[in-house]
N, CA, C and O atoms as a printed pandas DataFrame, in Angstrom:
     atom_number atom_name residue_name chain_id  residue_number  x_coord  y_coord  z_coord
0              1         N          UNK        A               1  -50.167   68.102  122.380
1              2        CA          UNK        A               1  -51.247   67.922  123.336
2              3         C          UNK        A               1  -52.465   68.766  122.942
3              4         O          UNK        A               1  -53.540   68.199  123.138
4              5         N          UNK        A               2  -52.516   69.872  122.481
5              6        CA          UNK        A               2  -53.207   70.765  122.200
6              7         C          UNK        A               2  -54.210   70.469  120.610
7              8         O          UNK        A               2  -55.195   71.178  120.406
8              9         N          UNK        A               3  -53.769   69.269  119.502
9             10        CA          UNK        A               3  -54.206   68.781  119.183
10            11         C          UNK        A               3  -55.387   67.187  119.581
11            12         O          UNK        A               3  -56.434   66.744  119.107
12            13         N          UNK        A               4  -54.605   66.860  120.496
13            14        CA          UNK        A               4  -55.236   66.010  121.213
14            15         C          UNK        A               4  -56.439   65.825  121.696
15            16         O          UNK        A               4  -57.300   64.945  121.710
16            17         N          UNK        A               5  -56.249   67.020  122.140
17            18        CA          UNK        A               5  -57.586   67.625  123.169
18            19         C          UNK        A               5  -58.781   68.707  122.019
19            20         O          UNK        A               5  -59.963   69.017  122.171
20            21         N          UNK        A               6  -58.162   68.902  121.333
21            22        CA          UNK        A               6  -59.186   69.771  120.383
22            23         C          UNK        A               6  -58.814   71.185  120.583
23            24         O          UNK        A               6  -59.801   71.885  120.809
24            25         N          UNK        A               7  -58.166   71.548  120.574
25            26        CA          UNK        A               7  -58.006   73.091  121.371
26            27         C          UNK        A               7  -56.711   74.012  120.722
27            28         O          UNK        A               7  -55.543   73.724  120.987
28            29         N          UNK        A               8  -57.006   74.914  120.026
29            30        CA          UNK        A               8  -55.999   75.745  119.591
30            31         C          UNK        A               8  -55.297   75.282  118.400
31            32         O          UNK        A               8  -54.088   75.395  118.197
32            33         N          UNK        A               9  -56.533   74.523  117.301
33            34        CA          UNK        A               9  -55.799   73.669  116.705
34            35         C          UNK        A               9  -54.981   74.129  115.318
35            36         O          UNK        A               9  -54.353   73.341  114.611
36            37         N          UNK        A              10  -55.115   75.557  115.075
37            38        CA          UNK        A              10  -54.289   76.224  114.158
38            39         C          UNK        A              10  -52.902   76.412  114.791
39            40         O          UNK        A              10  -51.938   76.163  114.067
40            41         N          UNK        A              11  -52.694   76.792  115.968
41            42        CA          UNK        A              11  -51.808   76.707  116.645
42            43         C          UNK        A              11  -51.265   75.510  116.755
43            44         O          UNK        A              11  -50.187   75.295  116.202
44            45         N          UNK        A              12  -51.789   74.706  117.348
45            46        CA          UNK        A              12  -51.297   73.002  117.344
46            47         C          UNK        A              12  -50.666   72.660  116.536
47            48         O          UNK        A              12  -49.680   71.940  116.695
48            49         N          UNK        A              13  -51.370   73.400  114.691
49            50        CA          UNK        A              13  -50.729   72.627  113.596
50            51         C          UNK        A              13  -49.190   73.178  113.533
51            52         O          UNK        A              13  -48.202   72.443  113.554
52            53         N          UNK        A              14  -49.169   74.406  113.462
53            54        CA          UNK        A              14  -47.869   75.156  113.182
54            55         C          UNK        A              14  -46.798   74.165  114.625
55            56         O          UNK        A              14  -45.838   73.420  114.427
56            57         N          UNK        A              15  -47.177   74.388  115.424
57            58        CA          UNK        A              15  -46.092   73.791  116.404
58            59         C          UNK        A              15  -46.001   72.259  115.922
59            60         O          UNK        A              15  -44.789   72.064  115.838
60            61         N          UNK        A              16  -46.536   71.305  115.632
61            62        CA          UNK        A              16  -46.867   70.065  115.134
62            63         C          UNK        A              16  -45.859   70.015  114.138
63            64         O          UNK        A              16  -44.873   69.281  114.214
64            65         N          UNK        A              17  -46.214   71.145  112.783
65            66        CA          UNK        A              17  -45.276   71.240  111.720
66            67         C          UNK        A              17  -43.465   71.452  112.095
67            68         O          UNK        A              17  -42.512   70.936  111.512
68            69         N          UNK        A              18  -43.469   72.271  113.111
69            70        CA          UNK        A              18  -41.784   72.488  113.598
70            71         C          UNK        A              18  -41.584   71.101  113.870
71            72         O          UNK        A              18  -40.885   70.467  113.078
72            73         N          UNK        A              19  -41.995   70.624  114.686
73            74        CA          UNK        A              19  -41.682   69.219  115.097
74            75         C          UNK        A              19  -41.615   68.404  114.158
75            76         O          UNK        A              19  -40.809   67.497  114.363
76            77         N          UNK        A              20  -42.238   68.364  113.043
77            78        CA          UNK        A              20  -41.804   67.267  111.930
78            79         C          UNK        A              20  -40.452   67.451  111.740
79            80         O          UNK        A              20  -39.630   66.538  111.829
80            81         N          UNK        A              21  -40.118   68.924  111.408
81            82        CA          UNK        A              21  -39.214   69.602  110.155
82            83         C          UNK        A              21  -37.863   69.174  111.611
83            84         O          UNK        A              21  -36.907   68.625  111.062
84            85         N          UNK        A              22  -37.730   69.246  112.486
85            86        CA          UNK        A              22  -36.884   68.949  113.522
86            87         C          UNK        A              22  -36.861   67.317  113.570
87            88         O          UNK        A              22  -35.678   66.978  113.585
88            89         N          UNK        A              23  -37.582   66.359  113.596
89            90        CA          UNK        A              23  -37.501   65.278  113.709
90            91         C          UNK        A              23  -38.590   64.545  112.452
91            92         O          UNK        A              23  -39.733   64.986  112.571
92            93         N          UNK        A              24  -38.451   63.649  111.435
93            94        CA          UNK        A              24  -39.297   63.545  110.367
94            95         C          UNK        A              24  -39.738   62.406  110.624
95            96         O          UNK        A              24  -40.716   62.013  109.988
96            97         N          UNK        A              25  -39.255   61.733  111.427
97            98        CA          UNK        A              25  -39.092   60.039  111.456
98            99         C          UNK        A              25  -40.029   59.698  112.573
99           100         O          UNK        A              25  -40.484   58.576  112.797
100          101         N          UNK        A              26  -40.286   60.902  113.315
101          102        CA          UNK        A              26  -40.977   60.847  114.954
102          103         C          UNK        A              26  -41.992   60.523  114.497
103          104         O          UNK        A              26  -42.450   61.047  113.481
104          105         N          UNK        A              27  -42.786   59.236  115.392
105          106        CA          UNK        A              27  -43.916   58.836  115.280
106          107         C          UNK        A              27  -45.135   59.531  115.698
107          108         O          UNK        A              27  -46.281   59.653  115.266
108          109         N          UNK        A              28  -44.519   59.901  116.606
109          110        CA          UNK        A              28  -45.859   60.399  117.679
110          111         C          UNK        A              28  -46.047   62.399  116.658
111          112         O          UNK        A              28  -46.973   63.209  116.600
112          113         N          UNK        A              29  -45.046   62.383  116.249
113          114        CA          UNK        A              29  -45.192   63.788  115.737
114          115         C          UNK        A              29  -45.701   63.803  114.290
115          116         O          UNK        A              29  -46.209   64.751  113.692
116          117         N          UNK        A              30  -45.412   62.297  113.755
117          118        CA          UNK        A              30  -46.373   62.469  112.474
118          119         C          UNK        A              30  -47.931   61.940  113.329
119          120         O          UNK        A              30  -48.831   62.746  113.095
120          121         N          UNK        A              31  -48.212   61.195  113.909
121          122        CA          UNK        A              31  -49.582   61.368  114.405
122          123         C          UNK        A              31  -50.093   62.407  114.426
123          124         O          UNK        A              31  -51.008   62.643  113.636
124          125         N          UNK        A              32  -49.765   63.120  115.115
125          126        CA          UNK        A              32  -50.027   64.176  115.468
126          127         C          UNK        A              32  -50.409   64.792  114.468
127          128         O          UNK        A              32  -51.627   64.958  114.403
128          129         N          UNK        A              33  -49.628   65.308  113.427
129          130        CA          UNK        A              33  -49.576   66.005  112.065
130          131         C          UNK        A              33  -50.983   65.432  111.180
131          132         O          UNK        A              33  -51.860   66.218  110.820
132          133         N          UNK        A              34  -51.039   63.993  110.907
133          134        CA          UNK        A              34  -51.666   63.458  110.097
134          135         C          UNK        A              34  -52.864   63.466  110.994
135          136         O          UNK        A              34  -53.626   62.668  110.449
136          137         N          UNK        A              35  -53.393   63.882  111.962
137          138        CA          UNK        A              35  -54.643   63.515  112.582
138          139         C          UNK        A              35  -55.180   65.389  112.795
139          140         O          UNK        A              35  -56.373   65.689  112.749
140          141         N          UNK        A              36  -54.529   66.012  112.925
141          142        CA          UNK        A              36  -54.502   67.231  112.736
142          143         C          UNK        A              36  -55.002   67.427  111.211
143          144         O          UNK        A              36  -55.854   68.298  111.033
144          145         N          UNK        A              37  -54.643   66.851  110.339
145          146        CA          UNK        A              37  -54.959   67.346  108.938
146          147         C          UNK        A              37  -56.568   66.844  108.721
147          148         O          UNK        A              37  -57.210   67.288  107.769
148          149         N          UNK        A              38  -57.244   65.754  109.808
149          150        CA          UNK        A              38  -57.875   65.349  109.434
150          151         C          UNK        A              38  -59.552   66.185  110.012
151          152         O          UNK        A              38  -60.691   65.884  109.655
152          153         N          UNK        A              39  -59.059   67.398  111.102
153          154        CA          UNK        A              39  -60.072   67.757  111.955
154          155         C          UNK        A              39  -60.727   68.426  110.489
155          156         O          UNK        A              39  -60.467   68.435  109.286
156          157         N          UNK        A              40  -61.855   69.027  111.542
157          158        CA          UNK        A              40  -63.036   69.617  110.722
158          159         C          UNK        A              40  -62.422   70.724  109.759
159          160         O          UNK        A              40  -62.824   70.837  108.601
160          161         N          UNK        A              41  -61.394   71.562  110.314
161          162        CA          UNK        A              41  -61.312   72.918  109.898
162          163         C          UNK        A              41  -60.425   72.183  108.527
163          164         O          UNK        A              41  -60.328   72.836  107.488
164          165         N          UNK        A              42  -59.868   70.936  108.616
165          166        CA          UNK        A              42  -58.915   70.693  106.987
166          167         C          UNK        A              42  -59.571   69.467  106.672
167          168         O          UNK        A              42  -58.727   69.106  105.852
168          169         N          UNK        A              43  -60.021   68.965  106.670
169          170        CA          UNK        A              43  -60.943   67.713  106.279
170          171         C          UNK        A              43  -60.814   67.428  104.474
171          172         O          UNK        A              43  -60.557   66.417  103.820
172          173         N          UNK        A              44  -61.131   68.846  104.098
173          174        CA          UNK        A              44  -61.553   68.916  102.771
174          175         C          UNK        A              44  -60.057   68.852  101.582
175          176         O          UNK        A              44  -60.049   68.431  100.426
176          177         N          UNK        A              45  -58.875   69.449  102.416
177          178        CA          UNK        A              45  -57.637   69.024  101.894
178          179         C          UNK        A              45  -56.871   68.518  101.809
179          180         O          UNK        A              45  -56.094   68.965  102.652
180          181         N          UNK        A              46  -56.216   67.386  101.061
181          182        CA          UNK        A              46  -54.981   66.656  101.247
182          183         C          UNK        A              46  -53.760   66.673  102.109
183          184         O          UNK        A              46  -52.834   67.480  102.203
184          185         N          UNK        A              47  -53.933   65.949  102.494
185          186        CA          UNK        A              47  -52.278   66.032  103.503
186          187         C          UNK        A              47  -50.865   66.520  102.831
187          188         O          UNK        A              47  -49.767   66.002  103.030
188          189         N          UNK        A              48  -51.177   67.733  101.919
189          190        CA          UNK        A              48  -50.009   67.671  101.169
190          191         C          UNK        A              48  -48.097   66.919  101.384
191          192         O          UNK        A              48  -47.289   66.393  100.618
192          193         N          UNK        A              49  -48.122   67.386  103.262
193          194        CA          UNK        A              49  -47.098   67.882  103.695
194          195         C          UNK        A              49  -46.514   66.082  103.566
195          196         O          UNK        A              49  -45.290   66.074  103.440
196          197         N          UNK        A              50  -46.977   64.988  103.573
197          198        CA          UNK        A              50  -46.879   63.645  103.451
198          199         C          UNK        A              50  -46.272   63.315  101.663
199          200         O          UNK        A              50  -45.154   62.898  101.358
200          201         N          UNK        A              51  -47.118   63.571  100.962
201          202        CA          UNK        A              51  -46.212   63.411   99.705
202          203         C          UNK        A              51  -45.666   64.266   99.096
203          204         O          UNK        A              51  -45.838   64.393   97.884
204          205         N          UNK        A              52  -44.685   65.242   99.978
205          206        CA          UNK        A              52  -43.988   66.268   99.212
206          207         C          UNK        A              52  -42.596   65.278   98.942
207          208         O          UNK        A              52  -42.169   64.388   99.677
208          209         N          UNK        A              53  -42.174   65.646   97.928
209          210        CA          UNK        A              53  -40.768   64.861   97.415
210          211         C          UNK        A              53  -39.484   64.725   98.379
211          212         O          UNK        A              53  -38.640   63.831   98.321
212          213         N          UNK        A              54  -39.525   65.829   99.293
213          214        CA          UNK        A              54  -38.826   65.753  100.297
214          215         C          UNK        A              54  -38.805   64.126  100.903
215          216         O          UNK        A              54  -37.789   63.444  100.763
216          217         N          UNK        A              55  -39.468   63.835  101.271
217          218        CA          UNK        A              55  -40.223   62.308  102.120
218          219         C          UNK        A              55  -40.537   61.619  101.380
219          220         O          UNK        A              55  -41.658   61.274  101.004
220          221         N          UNK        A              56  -38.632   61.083  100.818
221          222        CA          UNK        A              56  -38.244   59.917   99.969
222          223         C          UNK        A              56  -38.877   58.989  100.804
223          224         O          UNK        A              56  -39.086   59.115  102.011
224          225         N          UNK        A              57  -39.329   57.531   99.680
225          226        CA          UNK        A              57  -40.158   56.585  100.469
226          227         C          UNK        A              57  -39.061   55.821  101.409
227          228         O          UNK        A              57  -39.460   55.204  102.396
228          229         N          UNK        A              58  -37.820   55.867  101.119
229          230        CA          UNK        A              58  -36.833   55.350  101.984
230          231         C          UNK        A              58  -36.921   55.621  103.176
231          232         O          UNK        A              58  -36.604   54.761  103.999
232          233         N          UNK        A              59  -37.506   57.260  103.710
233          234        CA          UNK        A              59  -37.770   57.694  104.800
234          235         C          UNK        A              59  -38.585   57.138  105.554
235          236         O          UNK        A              59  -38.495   56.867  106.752
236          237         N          UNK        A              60  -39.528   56.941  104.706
237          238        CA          UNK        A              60  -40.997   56.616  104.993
238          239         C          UNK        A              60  -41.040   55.373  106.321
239          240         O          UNK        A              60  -40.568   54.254  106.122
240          241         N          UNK        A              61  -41.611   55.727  107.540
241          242        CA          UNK        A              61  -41.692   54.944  108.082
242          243         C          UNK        A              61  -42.891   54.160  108.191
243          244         O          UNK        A              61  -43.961   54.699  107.907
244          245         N          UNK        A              62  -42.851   52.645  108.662
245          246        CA          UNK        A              62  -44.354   52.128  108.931
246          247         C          UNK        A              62  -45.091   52.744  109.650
247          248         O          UNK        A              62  -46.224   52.569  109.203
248          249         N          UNK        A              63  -45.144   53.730  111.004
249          250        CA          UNK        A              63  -46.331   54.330  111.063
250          251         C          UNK        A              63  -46.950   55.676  110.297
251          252         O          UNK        A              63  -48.067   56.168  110.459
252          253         N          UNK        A              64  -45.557   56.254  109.149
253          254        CA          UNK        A              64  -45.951   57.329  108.211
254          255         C          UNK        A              64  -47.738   56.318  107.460
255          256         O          UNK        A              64  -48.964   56.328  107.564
256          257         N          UNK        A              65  -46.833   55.762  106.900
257          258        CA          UNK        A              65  -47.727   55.120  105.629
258          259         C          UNK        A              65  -49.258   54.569  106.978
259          260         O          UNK        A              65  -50.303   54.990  106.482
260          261         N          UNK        A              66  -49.494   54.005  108.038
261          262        CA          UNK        A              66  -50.235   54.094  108.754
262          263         C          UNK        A              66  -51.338   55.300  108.646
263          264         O          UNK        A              66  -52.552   55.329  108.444
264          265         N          UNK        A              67  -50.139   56.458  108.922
265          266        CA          UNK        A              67  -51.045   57.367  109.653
266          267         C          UNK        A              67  -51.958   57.629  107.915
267          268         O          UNK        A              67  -53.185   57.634  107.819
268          269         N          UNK        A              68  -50.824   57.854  106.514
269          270        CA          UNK        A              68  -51.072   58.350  105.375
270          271         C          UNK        A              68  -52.840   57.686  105.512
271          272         O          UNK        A              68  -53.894   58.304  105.666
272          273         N          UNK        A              69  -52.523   55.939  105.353
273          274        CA          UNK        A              69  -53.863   55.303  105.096
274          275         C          UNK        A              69  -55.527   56.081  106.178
275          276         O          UNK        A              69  -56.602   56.287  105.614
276          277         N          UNK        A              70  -55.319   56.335  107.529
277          278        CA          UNK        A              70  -55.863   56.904  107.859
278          279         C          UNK        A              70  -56.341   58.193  107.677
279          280         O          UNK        A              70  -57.345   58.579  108.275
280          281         N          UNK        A              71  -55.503   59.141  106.639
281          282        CA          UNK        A              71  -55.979   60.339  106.105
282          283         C          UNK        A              71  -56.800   60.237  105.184
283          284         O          UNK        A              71  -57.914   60.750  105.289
284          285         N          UNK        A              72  -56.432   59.578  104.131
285          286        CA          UNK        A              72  -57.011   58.684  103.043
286          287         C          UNK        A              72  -58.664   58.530  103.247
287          288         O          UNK        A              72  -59.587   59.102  102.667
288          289         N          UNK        A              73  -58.662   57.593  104.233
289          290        CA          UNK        A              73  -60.186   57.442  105.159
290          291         C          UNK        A              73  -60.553   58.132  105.009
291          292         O          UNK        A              73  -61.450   58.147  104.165
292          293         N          UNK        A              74  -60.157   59.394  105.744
293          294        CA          UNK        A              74  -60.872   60.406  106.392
294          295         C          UNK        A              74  -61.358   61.395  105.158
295          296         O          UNK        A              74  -62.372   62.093  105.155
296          297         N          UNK        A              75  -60.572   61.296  104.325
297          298        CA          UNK        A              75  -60.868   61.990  103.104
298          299         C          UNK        A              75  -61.600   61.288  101.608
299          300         O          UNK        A              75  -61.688   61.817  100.499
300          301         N          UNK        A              76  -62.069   59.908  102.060
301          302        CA          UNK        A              76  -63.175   59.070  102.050
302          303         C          UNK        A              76  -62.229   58.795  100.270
303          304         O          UNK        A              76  -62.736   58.987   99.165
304          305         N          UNK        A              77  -61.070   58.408  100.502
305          306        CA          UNK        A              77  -60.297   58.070   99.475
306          307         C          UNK        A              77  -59.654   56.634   99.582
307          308         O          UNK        A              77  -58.456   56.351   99.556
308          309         N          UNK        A              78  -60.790   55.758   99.713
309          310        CA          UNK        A              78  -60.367   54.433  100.084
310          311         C          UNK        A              78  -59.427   53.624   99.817
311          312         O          UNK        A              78  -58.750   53.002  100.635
312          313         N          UNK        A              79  -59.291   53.586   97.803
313          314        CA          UNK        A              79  -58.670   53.392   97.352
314          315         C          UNK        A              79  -57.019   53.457   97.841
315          316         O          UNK        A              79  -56.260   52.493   97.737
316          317         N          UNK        A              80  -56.604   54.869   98.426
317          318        CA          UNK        A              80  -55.560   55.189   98.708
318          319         C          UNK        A              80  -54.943   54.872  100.007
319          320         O          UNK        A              80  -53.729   54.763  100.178
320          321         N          UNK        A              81  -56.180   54.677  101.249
321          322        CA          UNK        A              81  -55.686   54.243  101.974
322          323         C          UNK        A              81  -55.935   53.008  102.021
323          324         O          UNK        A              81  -55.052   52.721  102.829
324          325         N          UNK        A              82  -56.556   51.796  101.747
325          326        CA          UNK        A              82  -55.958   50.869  101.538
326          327         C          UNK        A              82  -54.563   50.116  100.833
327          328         O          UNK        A              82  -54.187   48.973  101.095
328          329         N          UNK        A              83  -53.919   51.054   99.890
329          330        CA          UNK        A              83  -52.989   51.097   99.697
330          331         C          UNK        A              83  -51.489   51.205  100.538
331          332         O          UNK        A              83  -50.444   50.558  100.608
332          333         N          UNK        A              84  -52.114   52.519  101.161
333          334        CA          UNK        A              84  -50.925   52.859  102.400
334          335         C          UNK        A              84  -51.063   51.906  103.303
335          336         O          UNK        A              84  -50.076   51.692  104.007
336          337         N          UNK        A              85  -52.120   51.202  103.498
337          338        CA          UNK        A              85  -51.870   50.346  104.882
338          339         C          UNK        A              85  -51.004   49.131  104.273
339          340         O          UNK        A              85  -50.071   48.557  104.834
340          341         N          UNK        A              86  -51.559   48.861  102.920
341          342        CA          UNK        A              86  -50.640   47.344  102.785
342          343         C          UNK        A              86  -49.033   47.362  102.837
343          344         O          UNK        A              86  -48.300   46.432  103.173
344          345         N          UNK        A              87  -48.532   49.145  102.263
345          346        CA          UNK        A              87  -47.533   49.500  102.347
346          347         C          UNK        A              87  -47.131   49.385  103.584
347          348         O          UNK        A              87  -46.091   48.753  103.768
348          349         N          UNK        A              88  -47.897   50.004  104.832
349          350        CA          UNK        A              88  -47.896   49.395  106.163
350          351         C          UNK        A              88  -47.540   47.839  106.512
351          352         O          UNK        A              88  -46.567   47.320  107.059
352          353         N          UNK        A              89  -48.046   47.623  106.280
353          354        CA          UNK        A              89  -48.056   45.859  106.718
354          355         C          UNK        A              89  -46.484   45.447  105.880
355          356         O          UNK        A              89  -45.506   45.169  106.573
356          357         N          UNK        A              90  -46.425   45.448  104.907
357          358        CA          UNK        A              90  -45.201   44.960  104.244
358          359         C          UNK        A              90  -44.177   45.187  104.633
359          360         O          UNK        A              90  -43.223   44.413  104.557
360          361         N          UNK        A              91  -44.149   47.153  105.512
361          362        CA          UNK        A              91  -42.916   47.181  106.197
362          363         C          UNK        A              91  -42.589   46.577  107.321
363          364         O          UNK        A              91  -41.449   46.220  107.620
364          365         N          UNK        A              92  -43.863   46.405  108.170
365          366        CA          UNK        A              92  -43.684   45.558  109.317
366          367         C          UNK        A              92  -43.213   44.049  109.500
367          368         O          UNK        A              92  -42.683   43.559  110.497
368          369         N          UNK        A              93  -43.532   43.435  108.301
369          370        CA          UNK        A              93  -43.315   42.276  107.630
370          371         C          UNK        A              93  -42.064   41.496  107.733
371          372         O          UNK        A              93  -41.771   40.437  108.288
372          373         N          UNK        A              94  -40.913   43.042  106.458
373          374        CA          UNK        A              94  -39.917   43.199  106.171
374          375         C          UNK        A              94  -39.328   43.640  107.589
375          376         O          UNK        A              94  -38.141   43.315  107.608
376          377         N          UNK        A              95  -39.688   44.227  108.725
377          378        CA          UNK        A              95  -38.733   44.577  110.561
378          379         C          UNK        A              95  -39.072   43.290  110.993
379          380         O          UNK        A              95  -38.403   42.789  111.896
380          381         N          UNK        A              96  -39.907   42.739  110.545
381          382        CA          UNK        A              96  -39.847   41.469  111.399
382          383         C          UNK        A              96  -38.704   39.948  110.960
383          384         O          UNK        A              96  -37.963   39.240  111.642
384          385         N          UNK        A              97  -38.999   39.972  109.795
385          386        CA          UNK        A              97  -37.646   38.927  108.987
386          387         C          UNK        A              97  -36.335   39.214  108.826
387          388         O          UNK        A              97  -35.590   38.407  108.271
């Protein structure tokens, strides 16, 4: 919540980060994470915590690769997030057939 709202957002991140490392798959907690990476104060750095080797693509859920393409954006790396979204779409594709 505290990301949400703009407020305490070094704090936000660290609590944000437990919550991945406790649940990896949580949607709302990679939002969180990946929209957090994107405020002013980290703008300028990669989302490392998304392609660490840990977060086999098997893991990878359709709103990971979502949120990935939206970092991408934000880090005016088009290329890449257009990529992640199609990866997006294909998984949704593949839950739907």
């Amino acid at each position: 919540m505290l990301a949400d709202i703009g407020q305490q957002l070094p704090r936000a991140r660290v609590l944000i980060e437990k919550a991945v490392k406790l649940e990896p798959k949580n949607g709302a907690y990679l939002d969180s994470l990946g929209w957090s990476s994107t405020s002013s104060t980290s703008r300028n750095r990669p989302c490392l915590w998304m392609l660490k080797p840990s977060n086999s693509a098997q893991s990878r859920t359709r709103p990971f690769w979502t949120i990935l393409g939206d970092v991408y954006l934000a880090l005016r790396q088009t290329d890449k997030a257009i990529a992640a979204w199609k990866k997006s779409l294909s998984l949704e594709s593949q839950r739907r057939n």
